[in-house]
DRENDO-426878 format. One record per residue (C-alpha): residue in one letter; y, x negated, z negated. Coordinates in Angstrom, 2 decimals. Layout:
<sites>
+------+---------+---------+---------+
: miba :       v :       u :       w :
+------+---------+---------+---------+
:    A :       Y :       X :       Z :
...
+------+---------+---------+---------+
</sites>
This chain:
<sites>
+------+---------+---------+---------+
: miba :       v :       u :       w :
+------+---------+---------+---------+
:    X :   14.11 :   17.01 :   -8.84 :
:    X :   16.57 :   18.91 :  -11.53 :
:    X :   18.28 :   19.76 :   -8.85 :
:    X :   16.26 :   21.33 :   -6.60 :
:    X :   14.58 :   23.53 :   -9.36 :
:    X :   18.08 :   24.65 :  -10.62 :
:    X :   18.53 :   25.63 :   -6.57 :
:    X :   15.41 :   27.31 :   -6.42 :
:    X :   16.23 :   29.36 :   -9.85 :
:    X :   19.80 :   30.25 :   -8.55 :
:    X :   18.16 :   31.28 :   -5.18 :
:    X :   15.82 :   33.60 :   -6.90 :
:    X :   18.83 :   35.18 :   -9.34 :
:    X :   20.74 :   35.87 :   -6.33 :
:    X :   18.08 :   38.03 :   -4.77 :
:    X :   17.16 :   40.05 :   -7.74 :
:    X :   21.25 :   40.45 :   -7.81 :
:    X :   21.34 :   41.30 :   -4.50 :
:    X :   18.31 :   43.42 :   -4.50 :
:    X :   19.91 :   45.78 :   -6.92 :
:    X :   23.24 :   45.92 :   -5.31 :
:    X :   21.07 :   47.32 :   -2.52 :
:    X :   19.26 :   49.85 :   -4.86 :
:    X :   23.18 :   51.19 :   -5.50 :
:    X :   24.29 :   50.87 :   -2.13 :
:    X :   21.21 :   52.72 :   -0.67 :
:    X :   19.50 :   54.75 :   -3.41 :
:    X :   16.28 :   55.87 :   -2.36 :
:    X :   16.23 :   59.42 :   -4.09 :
:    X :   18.12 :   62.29 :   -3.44 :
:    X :   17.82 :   65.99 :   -4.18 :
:    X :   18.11 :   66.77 :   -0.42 :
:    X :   14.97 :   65.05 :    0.89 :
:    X :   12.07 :   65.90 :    1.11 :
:    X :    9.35 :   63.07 :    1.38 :
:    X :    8.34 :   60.94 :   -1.32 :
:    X :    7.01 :   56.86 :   -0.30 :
:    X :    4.71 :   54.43 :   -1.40 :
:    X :    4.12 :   51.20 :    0.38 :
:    X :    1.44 :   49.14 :    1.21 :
:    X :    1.37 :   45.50 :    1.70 :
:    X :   -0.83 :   44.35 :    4.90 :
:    X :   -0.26 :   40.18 :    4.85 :
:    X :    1.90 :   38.07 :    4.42 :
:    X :    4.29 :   38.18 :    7.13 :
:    X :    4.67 :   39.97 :   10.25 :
:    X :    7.04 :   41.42 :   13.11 :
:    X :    7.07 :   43.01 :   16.00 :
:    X :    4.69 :   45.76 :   14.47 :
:    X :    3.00 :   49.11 :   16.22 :
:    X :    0.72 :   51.78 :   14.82 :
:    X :   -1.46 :   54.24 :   15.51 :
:    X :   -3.48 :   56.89 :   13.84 :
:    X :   -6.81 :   58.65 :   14.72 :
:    X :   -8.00 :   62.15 :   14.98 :
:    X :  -10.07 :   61.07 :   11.87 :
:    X :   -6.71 :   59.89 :    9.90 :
:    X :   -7.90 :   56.01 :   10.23 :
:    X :   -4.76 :   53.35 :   10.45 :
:    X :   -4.27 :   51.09 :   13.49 :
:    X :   -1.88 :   48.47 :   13.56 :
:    X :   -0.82 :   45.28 :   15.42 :
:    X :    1.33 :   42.95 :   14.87 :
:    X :    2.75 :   39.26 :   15.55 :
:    X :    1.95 :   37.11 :   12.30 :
:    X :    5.01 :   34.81 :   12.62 :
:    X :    2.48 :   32.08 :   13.14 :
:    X :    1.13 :   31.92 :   16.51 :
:    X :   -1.73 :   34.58 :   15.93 :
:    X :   -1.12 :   38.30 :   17.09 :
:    X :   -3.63 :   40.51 :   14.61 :
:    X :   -4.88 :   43.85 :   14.23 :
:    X :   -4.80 :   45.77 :   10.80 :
:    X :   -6.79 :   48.81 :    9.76 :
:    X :   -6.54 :   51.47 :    7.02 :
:    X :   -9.93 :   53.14 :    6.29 :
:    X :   -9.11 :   57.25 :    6.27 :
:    X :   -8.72 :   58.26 :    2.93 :
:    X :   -8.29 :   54.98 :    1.79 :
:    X :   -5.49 :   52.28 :   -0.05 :
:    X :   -6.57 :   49.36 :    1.75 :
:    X :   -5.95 :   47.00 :    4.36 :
:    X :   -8.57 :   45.15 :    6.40 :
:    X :   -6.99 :   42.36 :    8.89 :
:    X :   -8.30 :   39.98 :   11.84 :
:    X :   -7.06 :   37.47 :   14.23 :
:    X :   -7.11 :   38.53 :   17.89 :
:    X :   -5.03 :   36.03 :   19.67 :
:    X :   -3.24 :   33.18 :   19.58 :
:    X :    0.67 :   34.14 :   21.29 :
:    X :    3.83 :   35.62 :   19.66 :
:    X :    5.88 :   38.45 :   21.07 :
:    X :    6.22 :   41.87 :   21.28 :
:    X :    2.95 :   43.73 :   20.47 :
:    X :    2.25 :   47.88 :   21.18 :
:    X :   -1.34 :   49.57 :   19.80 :
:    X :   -2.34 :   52.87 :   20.72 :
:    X :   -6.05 :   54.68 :   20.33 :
:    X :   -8.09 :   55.72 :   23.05 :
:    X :  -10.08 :   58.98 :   23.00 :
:    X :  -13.53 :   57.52 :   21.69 :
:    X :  -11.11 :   56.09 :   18.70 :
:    X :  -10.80 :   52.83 :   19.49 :
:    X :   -7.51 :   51.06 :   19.57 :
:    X :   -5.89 :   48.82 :   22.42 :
:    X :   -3.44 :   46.43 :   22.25 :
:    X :   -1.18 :   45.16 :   24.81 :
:    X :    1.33 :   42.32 :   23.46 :
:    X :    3.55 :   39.52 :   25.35 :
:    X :    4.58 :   35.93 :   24.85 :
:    X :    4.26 :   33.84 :   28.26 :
:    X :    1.93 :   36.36 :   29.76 :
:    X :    1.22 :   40.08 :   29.55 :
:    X :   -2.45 :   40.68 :   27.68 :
:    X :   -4.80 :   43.55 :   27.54 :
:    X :   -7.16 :   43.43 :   24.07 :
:    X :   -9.90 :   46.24 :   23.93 :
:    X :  -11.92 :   47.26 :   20.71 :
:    X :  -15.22 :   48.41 :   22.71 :
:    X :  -16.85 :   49.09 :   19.23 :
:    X :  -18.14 :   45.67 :   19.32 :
:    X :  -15.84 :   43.14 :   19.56 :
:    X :  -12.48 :   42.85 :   21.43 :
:    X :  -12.40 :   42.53 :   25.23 :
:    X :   -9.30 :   40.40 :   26.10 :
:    X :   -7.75 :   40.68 :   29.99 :
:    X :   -4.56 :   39.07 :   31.36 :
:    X :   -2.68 :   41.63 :   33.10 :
:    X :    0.45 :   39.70 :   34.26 :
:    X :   -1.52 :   36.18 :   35.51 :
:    X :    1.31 :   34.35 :   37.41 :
:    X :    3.91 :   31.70 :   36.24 :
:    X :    6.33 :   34.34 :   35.37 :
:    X :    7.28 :   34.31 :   31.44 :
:    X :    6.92 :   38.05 :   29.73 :
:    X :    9.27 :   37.82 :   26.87 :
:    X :   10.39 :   40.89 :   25.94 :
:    X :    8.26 :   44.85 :   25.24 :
:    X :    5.46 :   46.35 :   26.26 :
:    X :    4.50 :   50.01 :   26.00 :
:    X :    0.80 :   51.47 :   25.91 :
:    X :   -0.61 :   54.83 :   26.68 :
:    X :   -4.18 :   56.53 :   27.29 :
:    X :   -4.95 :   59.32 :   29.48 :
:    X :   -7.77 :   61.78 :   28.49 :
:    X :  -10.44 :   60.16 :   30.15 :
:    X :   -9.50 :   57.00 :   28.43 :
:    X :   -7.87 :   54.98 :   31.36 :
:    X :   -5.06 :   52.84 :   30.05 :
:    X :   -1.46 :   52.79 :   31.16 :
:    X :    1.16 :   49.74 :   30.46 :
:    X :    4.81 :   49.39 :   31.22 :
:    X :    6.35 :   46.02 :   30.77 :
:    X :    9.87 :   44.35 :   31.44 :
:    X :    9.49 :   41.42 :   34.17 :
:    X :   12.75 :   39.30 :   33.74 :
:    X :   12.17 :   36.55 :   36.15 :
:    X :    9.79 :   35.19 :   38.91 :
:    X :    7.34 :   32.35 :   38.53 :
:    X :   10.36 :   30.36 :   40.04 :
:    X :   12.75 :   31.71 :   37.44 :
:    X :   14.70 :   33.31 :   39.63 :
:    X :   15.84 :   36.80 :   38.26 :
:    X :   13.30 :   39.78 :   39.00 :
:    X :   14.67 :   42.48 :   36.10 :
:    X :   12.73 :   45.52 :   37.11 :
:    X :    9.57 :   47.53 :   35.11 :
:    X :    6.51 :   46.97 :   36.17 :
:    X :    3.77 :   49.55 :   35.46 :
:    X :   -0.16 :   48.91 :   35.30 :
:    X :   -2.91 :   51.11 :   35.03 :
:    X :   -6.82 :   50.22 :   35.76 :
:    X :   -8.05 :   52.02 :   39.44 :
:    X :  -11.58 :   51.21 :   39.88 :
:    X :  -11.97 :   48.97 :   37.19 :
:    X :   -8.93 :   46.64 :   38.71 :
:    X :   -5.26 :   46.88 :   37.30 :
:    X :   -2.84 :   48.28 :   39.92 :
:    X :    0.12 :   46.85 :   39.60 :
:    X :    3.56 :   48.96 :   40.96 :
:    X :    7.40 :   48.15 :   39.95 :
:    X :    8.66 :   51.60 :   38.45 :
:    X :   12.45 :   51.11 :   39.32 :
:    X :   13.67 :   48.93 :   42.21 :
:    X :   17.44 :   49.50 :   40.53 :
:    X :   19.38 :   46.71 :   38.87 :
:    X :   18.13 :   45.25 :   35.24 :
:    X :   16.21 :   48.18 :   34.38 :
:    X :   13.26 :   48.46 :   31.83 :
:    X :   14.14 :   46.09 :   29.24 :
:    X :   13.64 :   48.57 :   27.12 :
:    X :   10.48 :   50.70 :   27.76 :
:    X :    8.24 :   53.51 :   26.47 :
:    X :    5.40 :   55.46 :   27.97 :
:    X :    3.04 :   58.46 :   27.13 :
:    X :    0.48 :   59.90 :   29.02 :
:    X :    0.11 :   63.71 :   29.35 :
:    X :   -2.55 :   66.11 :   29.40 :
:    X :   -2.92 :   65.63 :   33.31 :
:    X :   -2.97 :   62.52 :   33.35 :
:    X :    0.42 :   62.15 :   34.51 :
:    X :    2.67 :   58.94 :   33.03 :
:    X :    5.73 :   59.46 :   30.97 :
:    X :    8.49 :   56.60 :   30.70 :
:    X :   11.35 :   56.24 :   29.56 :
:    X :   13.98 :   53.13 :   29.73 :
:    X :   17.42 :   51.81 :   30.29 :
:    X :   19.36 :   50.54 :   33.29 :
:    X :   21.57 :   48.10 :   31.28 :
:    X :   23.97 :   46.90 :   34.46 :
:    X :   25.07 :   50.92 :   34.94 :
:    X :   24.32 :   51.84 :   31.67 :
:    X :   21.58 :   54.57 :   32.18 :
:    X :   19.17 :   55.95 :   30.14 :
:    X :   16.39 :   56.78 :   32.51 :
:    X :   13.39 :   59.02 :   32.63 :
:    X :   10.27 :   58.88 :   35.55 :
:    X :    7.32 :   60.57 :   36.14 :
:    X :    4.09 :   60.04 :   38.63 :
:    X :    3.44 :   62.75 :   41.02 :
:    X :    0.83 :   60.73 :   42.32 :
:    X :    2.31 :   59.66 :   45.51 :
:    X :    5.89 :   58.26 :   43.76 :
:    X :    7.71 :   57.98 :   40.82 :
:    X :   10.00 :   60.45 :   40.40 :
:    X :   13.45 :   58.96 :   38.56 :
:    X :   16.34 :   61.00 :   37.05 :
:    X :   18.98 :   59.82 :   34.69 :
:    X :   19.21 :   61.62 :   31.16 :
:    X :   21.83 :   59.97 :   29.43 :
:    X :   24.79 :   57.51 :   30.95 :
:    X :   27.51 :   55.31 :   29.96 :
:    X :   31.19 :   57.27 :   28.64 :
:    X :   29.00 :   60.95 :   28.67 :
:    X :   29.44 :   61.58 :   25.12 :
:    X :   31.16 :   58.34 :   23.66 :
:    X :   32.73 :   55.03 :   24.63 :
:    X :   29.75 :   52.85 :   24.08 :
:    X :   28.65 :   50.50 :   27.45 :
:    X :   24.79 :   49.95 :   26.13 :
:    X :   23.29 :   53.09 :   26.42 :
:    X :   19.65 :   53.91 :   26.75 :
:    X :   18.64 :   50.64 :   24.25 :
:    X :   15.45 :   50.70 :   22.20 :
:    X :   13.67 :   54.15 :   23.59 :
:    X :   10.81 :   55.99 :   22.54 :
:    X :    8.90 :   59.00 :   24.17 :
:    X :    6.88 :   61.50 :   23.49 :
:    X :    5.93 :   65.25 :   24.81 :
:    X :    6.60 :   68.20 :   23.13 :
:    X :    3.52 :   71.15 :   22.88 :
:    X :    4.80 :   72.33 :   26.40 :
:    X :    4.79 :   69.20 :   28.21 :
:    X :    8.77 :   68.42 :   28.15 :
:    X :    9.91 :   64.69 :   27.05 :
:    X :   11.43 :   63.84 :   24.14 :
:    X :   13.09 :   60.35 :   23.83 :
:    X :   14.69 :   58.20 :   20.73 :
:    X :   17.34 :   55.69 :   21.80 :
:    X :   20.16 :   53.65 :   20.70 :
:    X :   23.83 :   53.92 :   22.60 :
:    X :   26.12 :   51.89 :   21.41 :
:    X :   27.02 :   52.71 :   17.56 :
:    X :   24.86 :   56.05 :   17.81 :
:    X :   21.28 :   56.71 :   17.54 :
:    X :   20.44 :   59.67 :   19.78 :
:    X :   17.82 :   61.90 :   20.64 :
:    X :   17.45 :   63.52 :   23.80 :
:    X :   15.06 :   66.80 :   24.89 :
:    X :   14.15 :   67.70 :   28.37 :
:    X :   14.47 :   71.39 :   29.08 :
:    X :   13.25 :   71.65 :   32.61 :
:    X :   15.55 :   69.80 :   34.85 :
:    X :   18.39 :   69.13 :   32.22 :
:    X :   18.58 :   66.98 :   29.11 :
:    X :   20.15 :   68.50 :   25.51 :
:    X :   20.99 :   65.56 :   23.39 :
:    X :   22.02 :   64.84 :   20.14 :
:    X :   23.60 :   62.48 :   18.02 :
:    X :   21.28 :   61.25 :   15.41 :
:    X :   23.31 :   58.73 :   12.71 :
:    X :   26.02 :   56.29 :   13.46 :
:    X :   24.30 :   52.83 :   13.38 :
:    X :   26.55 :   49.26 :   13.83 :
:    X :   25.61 :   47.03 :   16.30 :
:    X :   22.58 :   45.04 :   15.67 :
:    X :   21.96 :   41.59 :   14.10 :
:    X :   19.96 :   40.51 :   17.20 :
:    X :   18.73 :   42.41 :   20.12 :
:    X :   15.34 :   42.46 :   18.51 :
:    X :   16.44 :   45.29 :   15.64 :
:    X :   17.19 :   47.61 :   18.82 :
:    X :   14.21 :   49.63 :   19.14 :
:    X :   13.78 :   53.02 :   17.57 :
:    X :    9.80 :   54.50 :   17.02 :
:    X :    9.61 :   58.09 :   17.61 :
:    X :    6.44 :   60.92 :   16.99 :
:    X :    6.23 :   64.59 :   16.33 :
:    X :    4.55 :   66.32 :   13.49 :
:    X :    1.89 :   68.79 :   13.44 :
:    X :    4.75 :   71.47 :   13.80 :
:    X :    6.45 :   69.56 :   16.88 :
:    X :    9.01 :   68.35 :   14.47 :
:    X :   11.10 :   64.80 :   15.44 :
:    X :   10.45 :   62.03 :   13.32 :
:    X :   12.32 :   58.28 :   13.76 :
:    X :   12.32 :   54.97 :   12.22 :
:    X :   14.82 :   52.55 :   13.19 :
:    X :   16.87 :   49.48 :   11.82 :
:    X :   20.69 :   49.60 :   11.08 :
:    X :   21.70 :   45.88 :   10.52 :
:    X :   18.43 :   45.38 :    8.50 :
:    X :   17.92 :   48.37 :    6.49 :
:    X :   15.09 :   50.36 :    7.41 :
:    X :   15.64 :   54.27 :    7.70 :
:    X :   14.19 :   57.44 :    8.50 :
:    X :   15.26 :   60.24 :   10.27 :
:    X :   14.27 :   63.78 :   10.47 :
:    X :   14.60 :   66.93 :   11.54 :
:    X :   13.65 :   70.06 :   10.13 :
:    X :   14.25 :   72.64 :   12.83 :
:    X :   17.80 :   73.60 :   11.98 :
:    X :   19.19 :   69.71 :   11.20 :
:    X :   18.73 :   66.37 :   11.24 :
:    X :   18.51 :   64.23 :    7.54 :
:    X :   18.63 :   60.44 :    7.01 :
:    X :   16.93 :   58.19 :    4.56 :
:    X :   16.75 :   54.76 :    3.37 :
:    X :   13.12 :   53.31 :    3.49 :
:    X :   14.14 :   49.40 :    2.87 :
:    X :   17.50 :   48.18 :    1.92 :
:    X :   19.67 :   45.44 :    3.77 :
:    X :   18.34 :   42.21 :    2.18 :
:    X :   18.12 :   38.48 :    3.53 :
:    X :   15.90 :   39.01 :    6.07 :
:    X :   17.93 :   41.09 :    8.83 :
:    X :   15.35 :   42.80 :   10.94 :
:    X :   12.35 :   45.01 :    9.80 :
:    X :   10.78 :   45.41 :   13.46 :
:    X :    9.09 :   48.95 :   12.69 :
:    X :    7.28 :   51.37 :   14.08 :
:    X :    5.99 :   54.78 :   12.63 :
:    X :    3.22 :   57.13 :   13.17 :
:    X :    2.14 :   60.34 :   12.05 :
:    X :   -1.70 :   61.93 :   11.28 :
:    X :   -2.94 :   65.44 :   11.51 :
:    X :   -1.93 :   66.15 :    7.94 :
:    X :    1.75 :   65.55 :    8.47 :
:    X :    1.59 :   62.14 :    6.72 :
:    X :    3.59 :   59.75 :    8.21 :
:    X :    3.34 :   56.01 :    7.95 :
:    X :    6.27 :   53.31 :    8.66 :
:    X :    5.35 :   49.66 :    9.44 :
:    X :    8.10 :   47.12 :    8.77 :
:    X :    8.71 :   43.98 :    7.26 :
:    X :    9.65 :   43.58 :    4.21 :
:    X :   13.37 :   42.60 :    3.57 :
:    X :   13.05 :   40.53 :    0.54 :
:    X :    9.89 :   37.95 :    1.41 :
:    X :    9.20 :   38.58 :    4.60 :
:    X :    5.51 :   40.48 :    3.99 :
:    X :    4.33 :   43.14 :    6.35 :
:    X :    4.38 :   46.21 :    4.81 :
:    X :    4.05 :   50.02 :    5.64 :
:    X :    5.73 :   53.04 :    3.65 :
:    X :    3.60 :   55.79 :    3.54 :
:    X :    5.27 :   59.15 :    3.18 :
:    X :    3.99 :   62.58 :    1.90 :
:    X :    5.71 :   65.88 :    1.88 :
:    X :    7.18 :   67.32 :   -1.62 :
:    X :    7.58 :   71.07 :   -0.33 :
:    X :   10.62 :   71.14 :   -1.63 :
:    X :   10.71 :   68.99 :   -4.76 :
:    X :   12.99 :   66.65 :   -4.70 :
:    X :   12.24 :   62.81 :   -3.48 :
:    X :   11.11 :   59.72 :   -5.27 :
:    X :   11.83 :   56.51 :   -5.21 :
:    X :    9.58 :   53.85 :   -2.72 :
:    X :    7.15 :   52.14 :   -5.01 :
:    X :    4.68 :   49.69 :   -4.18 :
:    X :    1.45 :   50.92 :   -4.23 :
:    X :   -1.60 :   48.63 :   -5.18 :
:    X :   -5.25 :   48.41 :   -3.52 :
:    X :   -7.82 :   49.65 :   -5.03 :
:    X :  -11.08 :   47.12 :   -5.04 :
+------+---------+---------+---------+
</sites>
């Protein structure tokens, strides 16, 4: 019994050790940036997180427990606190997005692909992906202005387990999902984003792994129309290239996309039938394949923001219209991946879902601009009763 508290003390010395080796090694001020964090704690654990804002600045977020439940969290505008529910059992990859009435959908993984709909009520649960087939890895979620909904998922294998490796793409026709394989190519989708445009028209991006694309398609209505934006020994030696994307559309329609390749976090622009890209930060290789994805959205002045995970610590990246800027939102700690996600309201706050390194809590940084003053450290914030 001695023994095990004297463990259990040592344990707990090493972390506050280690915690403030990590406040040296990644000091979360500095004169040059420009955002100053608090954070928020949601529950007590969580992974796999997504978020969402709405036009009325209320946060939407969904998330995988870590205990079988996949739940929905909400942030009142204008408000400190965190209001969470159950709304089904499964773990796996989750993605949350609002429609235009305000409500938020959910589609998340684990065995099969669901559907969950807030219809102001209650949630309305579907199973898109009904066969034998496992769905084990991302989802991506996206409305179009009338409010129809439009998925994009990785199918691995058949219901025989026999390799199938393509994106599949859903969106409801007449009340019944239609159900059409993006990419016929070799392993391609694993990793996958969407966005619907003004039109109506569907936006994803994702990787080929076996010819190490990073790809971009569009719906014409008739077809999808495929080019490559990014490919393997373009701009460096690395052989993954297109890992961990995120979209979205500039003011003018044109894509924007956050990805991993290799050791390099890039960002990539479309400007009409050509792609400028840019290297981002040097990241190493990942813990797990898990701590690949990168969460990408656009301020109120069309400005790229993204959150990804370098080995466990959680960062930010930025760009201000002449350069990009880096910054440390969590440290490396014990637990190795923060599986974030970030979002951005119509004041140009921007909010960064993550786990938390040290005790495994899920958490979300909340950032505000200092117009210039210079940044302050992440604090946790409290809620107010």
């Amino acid at each position: 019994m001695i023994g095990e508290r004297m463990l259990q003390i040592r344990l707990i010395t090493y972390r506050i050790i280690f915690a403030l080796l990590a406040l040296l090694v990644f000091p979360l001020c500095s004169n040059a940036q420009s955002w100053s964090w608090e954070t928020e704690t949601v529950d007590a654990g969580g992974k796999f997180t997504s978020l969402a804002v709405d036009k009325d600045g209320g946060v939407h977020l969904s998330y995988d427990d870590g205990h079988g439940s996949v739940k929905y969290g909400f942030r009142p505008p204008n408000a400190q606190k965190w209001f969470t529910m159950p709304i089904d059992g499964g773990d796996g990859y989750t993605a949350i997005k609002v429609d235009p009435q305000g409500n938020p959908s959910i589609c998340y993984t684990g065995r099969v692909l669901k559907y969950a709909h807030w219809d102001g009520l209650k949630w309305q649960v579907q199973t898109i992906a009904s066969d034998e087939a496992p769905i084990r890895f991302e989802c991506s979620l996206s409305f179009a202005p009338d409010g129809t909904p439009h998925l994009v998922w990785y199918r691995d294998v058949n219901a025989d387990y026999s390799p199938f490796l393509h994106l599949k793409y859903a969106t409801l026709e007449s009340g019944v999902w239609a159900v059409r394989t993006v990419d016929h190519d070799m392993q391609t989708g694993k990793w996958n984003s969407i966005v619907v445009d003004s039109h109506a028209i569907p936006h994803v991006s994702y990787d080929a792994f076996v010819k190490g694309l990073m790809k971009y398609a569009s719906w014409d209505g008739n077809q999808w129309n495929i080019s490559t934006v990014d490919f393997r020994g373009h701009t460096d030696g690395a052989y993954n290239v297109g890992m961990g994307s995120s979209i979205a559309l500039d003011a003018q329609g044109q894509a924007e996309i956050s990805y991993r390749d290799g050791e390099s976090l890039k960002f990539a622009r479309q400007q009409g039938v050509t792609w400028s890209i840019t290297t981002v930060d040097s990241v190493n290789n990942s813990v797990s394949w898990v701590g690949y994805p990168t969460s990408l959205a656009l301020d109120q002045q069309g400005l790229p923001h993204i959150t990804y995970d370098v080995g466990g610590t959680l960062k930010h990246a930025f760009n201000d219209g002449k350069k990009w800027h880096n910054e440390v939102i969590a440290p490396r700690s014990f637990d190795p991946v923060r599986y974030a996600s970030l979002a951005i309201d119509q004041n140009n706050t921007i909010f960064i879902s993550y786990r938390s390194p040290e005790d495994g809590s899920l958490k979300v940084a909340v950032g505000h601009w200092n117009q210039g003053e210079p940044q302050t450290a992440v604090t946790e914030k409290k809620d107010k009763e």
